[in-house]
C-alpha positions as CSV (number, residue, x, y, z in Angstrom):
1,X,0.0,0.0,0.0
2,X,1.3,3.4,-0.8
3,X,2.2,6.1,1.8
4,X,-0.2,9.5,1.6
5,X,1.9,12.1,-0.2
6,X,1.9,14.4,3.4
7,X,3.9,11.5,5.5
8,X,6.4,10.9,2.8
9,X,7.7,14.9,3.2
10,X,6.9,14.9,6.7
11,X,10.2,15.2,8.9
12,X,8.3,15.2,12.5
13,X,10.9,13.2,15.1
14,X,14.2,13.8,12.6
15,X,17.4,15.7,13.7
16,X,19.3,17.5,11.0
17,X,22.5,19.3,10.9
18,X,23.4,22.5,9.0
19,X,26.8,23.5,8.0
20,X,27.1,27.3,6.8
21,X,23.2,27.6,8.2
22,X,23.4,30.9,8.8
23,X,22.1,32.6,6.1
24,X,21.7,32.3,2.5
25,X,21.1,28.7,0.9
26,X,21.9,27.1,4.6
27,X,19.9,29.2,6.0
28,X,16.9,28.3,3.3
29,X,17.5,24.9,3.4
30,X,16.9,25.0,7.6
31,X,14.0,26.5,7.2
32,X,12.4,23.9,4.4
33,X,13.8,21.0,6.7
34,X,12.5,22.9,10.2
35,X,9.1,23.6,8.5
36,X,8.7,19.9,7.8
37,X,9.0,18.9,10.9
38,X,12.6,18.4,12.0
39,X,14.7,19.9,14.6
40,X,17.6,21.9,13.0
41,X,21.5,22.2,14.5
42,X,23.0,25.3,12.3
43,X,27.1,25.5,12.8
44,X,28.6,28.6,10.8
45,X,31.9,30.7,12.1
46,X,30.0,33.9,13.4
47,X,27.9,33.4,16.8
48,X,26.4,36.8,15.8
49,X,25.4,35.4,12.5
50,X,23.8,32.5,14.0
51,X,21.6,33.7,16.8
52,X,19.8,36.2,14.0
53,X,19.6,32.2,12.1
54,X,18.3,31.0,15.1
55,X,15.8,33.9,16.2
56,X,14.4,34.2,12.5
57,X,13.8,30.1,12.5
58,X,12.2,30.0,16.0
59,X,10.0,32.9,15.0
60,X,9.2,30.3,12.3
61,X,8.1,27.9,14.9
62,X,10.8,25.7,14.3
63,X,13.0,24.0,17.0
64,X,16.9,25.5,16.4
65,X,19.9,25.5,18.1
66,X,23.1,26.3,17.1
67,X,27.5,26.1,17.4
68,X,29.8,28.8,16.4
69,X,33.0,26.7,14.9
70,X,35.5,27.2,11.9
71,X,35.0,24.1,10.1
72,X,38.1,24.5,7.4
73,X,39.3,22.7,11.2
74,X,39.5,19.1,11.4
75,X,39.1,19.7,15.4
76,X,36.9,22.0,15.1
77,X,34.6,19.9,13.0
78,X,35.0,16.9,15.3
79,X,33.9,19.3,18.1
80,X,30.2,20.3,16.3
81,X,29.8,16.7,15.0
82,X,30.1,15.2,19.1
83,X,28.2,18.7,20.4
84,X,25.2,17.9,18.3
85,X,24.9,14.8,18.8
86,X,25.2,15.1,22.5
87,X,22.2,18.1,21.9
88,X,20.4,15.9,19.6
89,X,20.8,12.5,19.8
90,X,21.2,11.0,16.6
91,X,21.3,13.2,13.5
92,X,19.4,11.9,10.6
93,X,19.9,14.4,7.8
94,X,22.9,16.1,7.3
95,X,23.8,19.2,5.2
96,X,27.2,20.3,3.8
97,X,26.7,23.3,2.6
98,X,29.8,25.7,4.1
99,X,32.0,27.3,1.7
100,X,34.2,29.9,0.5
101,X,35.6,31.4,-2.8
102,X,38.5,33.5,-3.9
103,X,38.6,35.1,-7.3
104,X,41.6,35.7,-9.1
105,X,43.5,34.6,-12.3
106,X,44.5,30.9,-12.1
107,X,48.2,31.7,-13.1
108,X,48.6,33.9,-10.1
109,X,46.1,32.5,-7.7
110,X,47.5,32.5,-3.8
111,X,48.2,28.8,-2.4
112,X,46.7,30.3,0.9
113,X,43.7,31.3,-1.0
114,X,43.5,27.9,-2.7
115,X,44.0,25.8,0.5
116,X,41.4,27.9,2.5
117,X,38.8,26.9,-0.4
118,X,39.6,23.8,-0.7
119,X,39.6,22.9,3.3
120,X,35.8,24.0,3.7
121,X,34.4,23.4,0.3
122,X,35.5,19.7,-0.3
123,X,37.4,18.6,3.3
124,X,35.1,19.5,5.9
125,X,32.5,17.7,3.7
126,X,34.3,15.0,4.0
127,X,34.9,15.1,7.3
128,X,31.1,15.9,8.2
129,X,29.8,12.6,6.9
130,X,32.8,10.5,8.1
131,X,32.1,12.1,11.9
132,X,28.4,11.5,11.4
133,X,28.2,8.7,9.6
134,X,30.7,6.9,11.8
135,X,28.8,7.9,15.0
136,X,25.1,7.9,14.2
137,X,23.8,7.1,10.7
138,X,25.9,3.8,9.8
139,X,25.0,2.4,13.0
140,X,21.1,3.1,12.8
141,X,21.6,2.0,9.1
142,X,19.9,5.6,8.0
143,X,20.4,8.4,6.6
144,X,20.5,11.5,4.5
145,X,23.3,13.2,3.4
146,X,22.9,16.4,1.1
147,X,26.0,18.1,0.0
148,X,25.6,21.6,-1.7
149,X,28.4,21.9,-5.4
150,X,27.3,24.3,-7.7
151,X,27.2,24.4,-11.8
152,X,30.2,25.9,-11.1
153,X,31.4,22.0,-10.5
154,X,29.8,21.1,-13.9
155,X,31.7,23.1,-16.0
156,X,34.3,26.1,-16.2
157,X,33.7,29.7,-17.3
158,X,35.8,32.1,-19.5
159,X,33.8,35.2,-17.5
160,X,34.5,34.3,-13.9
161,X,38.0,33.5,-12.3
162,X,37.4,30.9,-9.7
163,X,39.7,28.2,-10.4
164,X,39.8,27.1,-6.3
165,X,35.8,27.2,-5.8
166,X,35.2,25.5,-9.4
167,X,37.4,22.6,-8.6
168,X,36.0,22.4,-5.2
169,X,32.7,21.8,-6.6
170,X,33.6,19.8,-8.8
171,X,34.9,17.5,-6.3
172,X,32.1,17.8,-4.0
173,X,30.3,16.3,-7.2
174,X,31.9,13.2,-7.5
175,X,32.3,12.6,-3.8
176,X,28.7,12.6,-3.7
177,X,28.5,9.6,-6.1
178,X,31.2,7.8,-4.4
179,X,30.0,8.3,-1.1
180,X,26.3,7.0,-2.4
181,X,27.7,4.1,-3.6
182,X,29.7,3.1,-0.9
183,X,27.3,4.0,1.9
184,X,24.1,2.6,0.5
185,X,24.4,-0.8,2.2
186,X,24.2,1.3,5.3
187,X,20.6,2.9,4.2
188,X,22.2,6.2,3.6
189,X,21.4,8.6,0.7
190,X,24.1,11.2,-0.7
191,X,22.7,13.5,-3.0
192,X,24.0,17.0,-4.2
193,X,22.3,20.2,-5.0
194,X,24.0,22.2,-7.7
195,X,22.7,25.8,-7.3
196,X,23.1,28.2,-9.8
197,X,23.1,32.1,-9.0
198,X,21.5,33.0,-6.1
199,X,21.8,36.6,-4.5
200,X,24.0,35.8,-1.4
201,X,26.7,37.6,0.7
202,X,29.3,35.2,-0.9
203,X,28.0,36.0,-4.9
204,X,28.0,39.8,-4.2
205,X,31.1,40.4,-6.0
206,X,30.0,38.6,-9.0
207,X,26.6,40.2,-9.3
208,X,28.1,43.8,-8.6
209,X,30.5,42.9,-11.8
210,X,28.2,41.6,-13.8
211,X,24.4,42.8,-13.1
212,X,21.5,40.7,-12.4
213,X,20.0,41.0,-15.3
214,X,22.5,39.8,-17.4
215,X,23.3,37.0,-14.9
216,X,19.5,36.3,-15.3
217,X,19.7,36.6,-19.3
218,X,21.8,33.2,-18.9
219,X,19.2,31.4,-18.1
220,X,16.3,30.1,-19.5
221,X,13.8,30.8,-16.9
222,X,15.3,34.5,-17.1
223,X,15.1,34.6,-13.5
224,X,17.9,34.3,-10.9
225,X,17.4,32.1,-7.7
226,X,15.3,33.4,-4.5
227,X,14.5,32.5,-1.1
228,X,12.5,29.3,-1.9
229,X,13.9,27.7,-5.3
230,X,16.2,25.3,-3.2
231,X,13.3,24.4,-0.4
232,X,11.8,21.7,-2.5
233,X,14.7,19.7,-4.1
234,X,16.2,19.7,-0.2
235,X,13.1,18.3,1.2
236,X,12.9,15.3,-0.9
237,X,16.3,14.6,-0.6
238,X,16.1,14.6,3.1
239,X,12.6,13.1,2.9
240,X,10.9,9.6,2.5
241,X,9.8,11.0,-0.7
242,X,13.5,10.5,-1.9
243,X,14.4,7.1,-0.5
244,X,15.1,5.6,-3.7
245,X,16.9,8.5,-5.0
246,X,21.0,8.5,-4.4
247,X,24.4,9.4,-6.0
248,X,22.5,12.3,-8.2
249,X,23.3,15.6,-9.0
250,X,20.3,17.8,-9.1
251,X,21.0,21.1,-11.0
252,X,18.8,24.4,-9.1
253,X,19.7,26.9,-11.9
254,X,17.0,28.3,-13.9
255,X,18.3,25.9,-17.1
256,X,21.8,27.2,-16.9
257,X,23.2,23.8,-17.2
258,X,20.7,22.5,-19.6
259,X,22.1,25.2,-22.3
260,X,25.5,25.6,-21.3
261,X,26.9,21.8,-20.4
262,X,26.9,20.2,-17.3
Protein backbone atom coordinates (compact mmCIF):
# COMPACT_ATOMS: atom_id res chain seq x y z
CA UNK A 1 0.00 0.00 0.00
CA UNK A 2 1.33 3.36 -0.80
CA UNK A 3 2.16 6.11 1.75
CA UNK A 4 -0.21 9.50 1.61
CA UNK A 5 1.87 12.13 -0.16
CA UNK A 6 1.92 14.40 3.43
CA UNK A 7 3.90 11.54 5.51
CA UNK A 8 6.41 10.88 2.78
CA UNK A 9 7.73 14.87 3.19
CA UNK A 10 6.92 14.88 6.65
CA UNK A 11 10.23 15.21 8.90
CA UNK A 12 8.29 15.22 12.46
CA UNK A 13 10.86 13.22 15.12
CA UNK A 14 14.23 13.78 12.61
CA UNK A 15 17.38 15.70 13.69
CA UNK A 16 19.33 17.47 11.03
CA UNK A 17 22.52 19.31 10.86
CA UNK A 18 23.44 22.52 9.01
CA UNK A 19 26.83 23.54 7.97
CA UNK A 20 27.13 27.32 6.77
CA UNK A 21 23.17 27.62 8.20
CA UNK A 22 23.38 30.89 8.85
CA UNK A 23 22.12 32.63 6.13
CA UNK A 24 21.69 32.34 2.47
CA UNK A 25 21.11 28.71 0.95
CA UNK A 26 21.92 27.13 4.60
CA UNK A 27 19.85 29.18 5.97
CA UNK A 28 16.95 28.31 3.29
CA UNK A 29 17.54 24.89 3.35
CA UNK A 30 16.93 25.01 7.57
CA UNK A 31 14.01 26.47 7.16
CA UNK A 32 12.41 23.92 4.39
CA UNK A 33 13.75 21.04 6.74
CA UNK A 34 12.49 22.92 10.17
CA UNK A 35 9.10 23.63 8.50
CA UNK A 36 8.67 19.91 7.81
CA UNK A 37 8.96 18.95 10.90
CA UNK A 38 12.57 18.42 12.01
CA UNK A 39 14.70 19.91 14.65
CA UNK A 40 17.57 21.88 12.97
CA UNK A 41 21.46 22.23 14.50
CA UNK A 42 23.00 25.30 12.31
CA UNK A 43 27.10 25.51 12.84
CA UNK A 44 28.61 28.62 10.81
CA UNK A 45 31.86 30.74 12.14
CA UNK A 46 29.99 33.89 13.41
CA UNK A 47 27.91 33.38 16.80
CA UNK A 48 26.36 36.77 15.75
CA UNK A 49 25.35 35.41 12.46
CA UNK A 50 23.76 32.54 14.04
CA UNK A 51 21.65 33.72 16.80
CA UNK A 52 19.82 36.21 13.98
CA UNK A 53 19.59 32.16 12.06
CA UNK A 54 18.30 30.99 15.14
CA UNK A 55 15.79 33.89 16.24
CA UNK A 56 14.44 34.15 12.53
CA UNK A 57 13.81 30.11 12.52
CA UNK A 58 12.17 29.97 15.99
CA UNK A 59 9.98 32.89 15.01
CA UNK A 60 9.21 30.29 12.29
CA UNK A 61 8.09 27.92 14.94
CA UNK A 62 10.85 25.65 14.27
CA UNK A 63 13.03 24.00 16.98
CA UNK A 64 16.92 25.51 16.36
CA UNK A 65 19.89 25.50 18.10
CA UNK A 66 23.15 26.28 17.14
CA UNK A 67 27.46 26.09 17.38
CA UNK A 68 29.77 28.83 16.40
CA UNK A 69 33.05 26.69 14.91
CA UNK A 70 35.53 27.22 11.89
CA UNK A 71 35.00 24.13 10.14
CA UNK A 72 38.13 24.51 7.42
CA UNK A 73 39.34 22.68 11.17
CA UNK A 74 39.48 19.14 11.36
CA UNK A 75 39.06 19.65 15.39
CA UNK A 76 36.90 22.02 15.10
CA UNK A 77 34.62 19.95 13.02
CA UNK A 78 35.05 16.95 15.32
CA UNK A 79 33.92 19.31 18.13
CA UNK A 80 30.17 20.32 16.30
CA UNK A 81 29.76 16.68 15.04
CA UNK A 82 30.14 15.25 19.11
CA UNK A 83 28.16 18.65 20.43
CA UNK A 84 25.20 17.90 18.28
CA UNK A 85 24.91 14.83 18.75
CA UNK A 86 25.24 15.15 22.50
CA UNK A 87 22.19 18.07 21.85
CA UNK A 88 20.39 15.86 19.63
CA UNK A 89 20.78 12.53 19.75
CA UNK A 90 21.17 11.01 16.58
CA UNK A 91 21.29 13.19 13.51
CA UNK A 92 19.36 11.86 10.63
CA UNK A 93 19.93 14.38 7.81
CA UNK A 94 22.86 16.13 7.32
CA UNK A 95 23.81 19.24 5.22
CA UNK A 96 27.21 20.33 3.78
CA UNK A 97 26.66 23.26 2.56
CA UNK A 98 29.83 25.73 4.08
CA UNK A 99 31.96 27.29 1.67
CA UNK A 100 34.19 29.87 0.55
CA UNK A 101 35.58 31.36 -2.81
CA UNK A 102 38.52 33.53 -3.93
CA UNK A 103 38.58 35.05 -7.30
CA UNK A 104 41.63 35.74 -9.08
CA UNK A 105 43.51 34.64 -12.32
CA UNK A 106 44.50 30.86 -12.08
CA UNK A 107 48.22 31.68 -13.14
CA UNK A 108 48.56 33.88 -10.08
CA UNK A 109 46.06 32.49 -7.67
CA UNK A 110 47.49 32.46 -3.78
CA UNK A 111 48.18 28.83 -2.37
CA UNK A 112 46.70 30.27 0.85
CA UNK A 113 43.73 31.28 -1.02
CA UNK A 114 43.52 27.94 -2.68
CA UNK A 115 43.97 25.77 0.54
CA UNK A 116 41.41 27.91 2.51
CA UNK A 117 38.76 26.89 -0.37
CA UNK A 118 39.58 23.77 -0.71
CA UNK A 119 39.61 22.90 3.35
CA UNK A 120 35.84 24.00 3.67
CA UNK A 121 34.39 23.44 0.27
CA UNK A 122 35.46 19.74 -0.26
CA UNK A 123 37.36 18.56 3.27
CA UNK A 124 35.15 19.49 5.89
CA UNK A 125 32.50 17.67 3.68
CA UNK A 126 34.34 15.02 4.00
CA UNK A 127 34.89 15.12 7.35
CA UNK A 128 31.13 15.94 8.20
CA UNK A 129 29.82 12.62 6.88
CA UNK A 130 32.78 10.50 8.11
CA UNK A 131 32.06 12.14 11.86
CA UNK A 132 28.39 11.48 11.43
CA UNK A 133 28.18 8.66 9.63
CA UNK A 134 30.73 6.86 11.83
CA UNK A 135 28.82 7.90 14.95
CA UNK A 136 25.10 7.85 14.16
CA UNK A 137 23.85 7.07 10.68
CA UNK A 138 25.95 3.85 9.81
CA UNK A 139 24.97 2.41 13.02
CA UNK A 140 21.12 3.14 12.77
CA UNK A 141 21.57 2.02 9.10
CA UNK A 142 19.90 5.56 7.96
CA UNK A 143 20.43 8.45 6.64
CA UNK A 144 20.49 11.54 4.55
CA UNK A 145 23.34 13.20 3.37
CA UNK A 146 22.93 16.38 1.12
CA UNK A 147 25.99 18.08 0.04
CA UNK A 148 25.61 21.64 -1.69
CA UNK A 149 28.41 21.90 -5.37
CA UNK A 150 27.32 24.32 -7.70
CA UNK A 151 27.17 24.42 -11.77
CA UNK A 152 30.23 25.89 -11.07
CA UNK A 153 31.41 22.00 -10.47
CA UNK A 154 29.81 21.12 -13.90
CA UNK A 155 31.71 23.11 -16.02
CA UNK A 156 34.27 26.09 -16.21
CA UNK A 157 33.68 29.69 -17.30
CA UNK A 158 35.80 32.09 -19.47
CA UNK A 159 33.81 35.19 -17.53
CA UNK A 160 34.49 34.27 -13.92
CA UNK A 161 37.98 33.48 -12.27
CA UNK A 162 37.36 30.92 -9.68
CA UNK A 163 39.70 28.21 -10.40
CA UNK A 164 39.76 27.14 -6.31
CA UNK A 165 35.82 27.19 -5.83
CA UNK A 166 35.16 25.51 -9.36
CA UNK A 167 37.44 22.56 -8.64
CA UNK A 168 36.00 22.35 -5.22
CA UNK A 169 32.74 21.85 -6.63
CA UNK A 170 33.62 19.82 -8.84
CA UNK A 171 34.91 17.47 -6.28
CA UNK A 172 32.07 17.78 -3.98
CA UNK A 173 30.30 16.35 -7.15
CA UNK A 174 31.94 13.18 -7.54
CA UNK A 175 32.30 12.60 -3.84
CA UNK A 176 28.66 12.57 -3.74
CA UNK A 177 28.49 9.62 -6.06
CA UNK A 178 31.21 7.79 -4.42
CA UNK A 179 30.03 8.26 -1.05
CA UNK A 180 26.30 7.03 -2.38
CA UNK A 181 27.74 4.13 -3.64
CA UNK A 182 29.66 3.13 -0.93
CA UNK A 183 27.34 3.98 1.92
CA UNK A 184 24.12 2.65 0.47
CA UNK A 185 24.36 -0.83 2.23
CA UNK A 186 24.18 1.35 5.33
CA UNK A 187 20.61 2.86 4.17
CA UNK A 188 22.18 6.21 3.57
CA UNK A 189 21.42 8.62 0.67
CA UNK A 190 24.12 11.18 -0.67
CA UNK A 191 22.66 13.51 -3.01
CA UNK A 192 24.00 17.02 -4.20
CA UNK A 193 22.29 20.19 -4.95
CA UNK A 194 23.96 22.18 -7.67
CA UNK A 195 22.66 25.76 -7.32
CA UNK A 196 23.13 28.24 -9.81
CA UNK A 197 23.14 32.13 -9.00
CA UNK A 198 21.55 33.05 -6.10
CA UNK A 199 21.85 36.62 -4.53
CA UNK A 200 23.97 35.85 -1.41
CA UNK A 201 26.72 37.60 0.71
CA UNK A 202 29.29 35.17 -0.93
CA UNK A 203 28.02 36.05 -4.93
CA UNK A 204 27.96 39.83 -4.16
CA UNK A 205 31.11 40.41 -6.01
CA UNK A 206 30.04 38.65 -8.97
CA UNK A 207 26.61 40.15 -9.28
CA UNK A 208 28.08 43.76 -8.60
CA UNK A 209 30.46 42.90 -11.81
CA UNK A 210 28.17 41.64 -13.84
CA UNK A 211 24.45 42.80 -13.13
CA UNK A 212 21.54 40.72 -12.38
CA UNK A 213 20.03 41.02 -15.25
CA UNK A 214 22.51 39.77 -17.39
CA UNK A 215 23.30 36.96 -14.93
CA UNK A 216 19.49 36.27 -15.30
CA UNK A 217 19.68 36.58 -19.31
CA UNK A 218 21.84 33.19 -18.91
CA UNK A 219 19.16 31.41 -18.06
CA UNK A 220 16.34 30.13 -19.54
CA UNK A 221 13.84 30.85 -16.93
CA UNK A 222 15.29 34.51 -17.11
CA UNK A 223 15.09 34.56 -13.49
CA UNK A 224 17.94 34.31 -10.87
CA UNK A 225 17.45 32.10 -7.74
CA UNK A 226 15.33 33.40 -4.46
CA UNK A 227 14.50 32.47 -1.12
CA UNK A 228 12.53 29.28 -1.87
CA UNK A 229 13.91 27.70 -5.33
CA UNK A 230 16.16 25.29 -3.21
CA UNK A 231 13.34 24.42 -0.41
CA UNK A 232 11.81 21.71 -2.53
CA UNK A 233 14.68 19.72 -4.12
CA UNK A 234 16.23 19.71 -0.22
CA UNK A 235 13.06 18.27 1.23
CA UNK A 236 12.88 15.35 -0.90
CA UNK A 237 16.31 14.59 -0.57
CA UNK A 238 16.14 14.63 3.11
CA UNK A 239 12.64 13.13 2.88
CA UNK A 240 10.91 9.64 2.52
CA UNK A 241 9.83 10.99 -0.73
CA UNK A 242 13.50 10.52 -1.93
CA UNK A 243 14.38 7.09 -0.52
CA UNK A 244 15.06 5.61 -3.68
CA UNK A 245 16.92 8.54 -5.01
CA UNK A 246 20.96 8.55 -4.44
CA UNK A 247 24.41 9.43 -6.01
CA UNK A 248 22.49 12.29 -8.15
CA UNK A 249 23.33 15.60 -9.02
CA UNK A 250 20.27 17.81 -9.13
CA UNK A 251 20.96 21.10 -11.01
CA UNK A 252 18.76 24.42 -9.10
CA UNK A 253 19.72 26.94 -11.93
CA UNK A 254 17.00 28.25 -13.91
CA UNK A 255 18.27 25.94 -17.13
CA UNK A 256 21.79 27.17 -16.92
CA UNK A 257 23.21 23.80 -17.25
CA UNK A 258 20.67 22.47 -19.60
CA UNK A 259 22.13 25.24 -22.27
CA UNK A 260 25.50 25.63 -21.25
CA UNK A 261 26.90 21.81 -20.42
CA UNK A 262 26.92 20.25 -17.27
Amino acid sequence: MSTPIQKLFDLSGQNALVTGGSRGLGLQIAEALGEAGAKVFLTARKAGDLEEAMAHLQARGIDARWVAADMSQPAEVERVATEALQRLGDIDILVNNAGATWGAPAEDYPLAAWDKVMNLNIRSLFLFAQAVGKASMIPNRKGRIINVASIAGLGGSMDVQFIAYGTSKGAAVNFTRTLAAEWGRHGITVNALAPGFFPSKMTQGVLAQFGAEKLASAAPLKRLGDDDDLKGAALLFASAAGKHITGQILAVDGGVSSVHGG
